[in-house]
N, C-alpha and C positions, 0 to 999 in steps of 0.2 A: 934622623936625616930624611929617609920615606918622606914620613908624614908632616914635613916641610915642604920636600918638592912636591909631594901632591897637591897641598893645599895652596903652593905656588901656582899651580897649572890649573886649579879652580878657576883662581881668581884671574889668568891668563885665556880661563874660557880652552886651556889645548889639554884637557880631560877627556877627551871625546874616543870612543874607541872605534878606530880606522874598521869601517863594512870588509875591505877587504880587495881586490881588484877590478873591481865595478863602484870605484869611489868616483865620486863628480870629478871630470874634466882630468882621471886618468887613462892609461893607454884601452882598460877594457870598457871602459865607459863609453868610446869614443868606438871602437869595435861594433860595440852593440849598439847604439844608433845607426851608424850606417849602415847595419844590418838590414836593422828595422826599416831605417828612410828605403832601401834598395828592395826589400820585400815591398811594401805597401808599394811603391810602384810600379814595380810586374804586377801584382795585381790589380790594379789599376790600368795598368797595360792592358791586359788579359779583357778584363771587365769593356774597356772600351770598345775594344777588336772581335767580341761579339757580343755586343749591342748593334755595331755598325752593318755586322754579316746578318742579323735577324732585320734589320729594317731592310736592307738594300737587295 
């Protein structure tokens, strides 16, 4: 029975084995971009707000 439903889920292509909480478009996926989006913007923040103090 196994190696029915496995070669079920081959050919259903749902063999794949789940990354784990950092899978696409679940709760730590979504965590971790915004992280990211929200870093790279303070730095950016940052980087702008003295470039503008060294010219002015």
């Amino acid at each position: 029975m196994d190696y029915k439903n496995s070669a079920v889920k081959k050919m259903m292509q749902q063999d794949k084995i789940d990354p784990g909480g950092f899978s696409f478009m679940e709760p730590g996926w979504w965590a971790l971009h915004a992280t990211a989006i929200t870093a790279i913007w303070v730095i950016a923040d940052r980087m702008a707000r003295s470039s503008s103090e060294r010219d002015g």
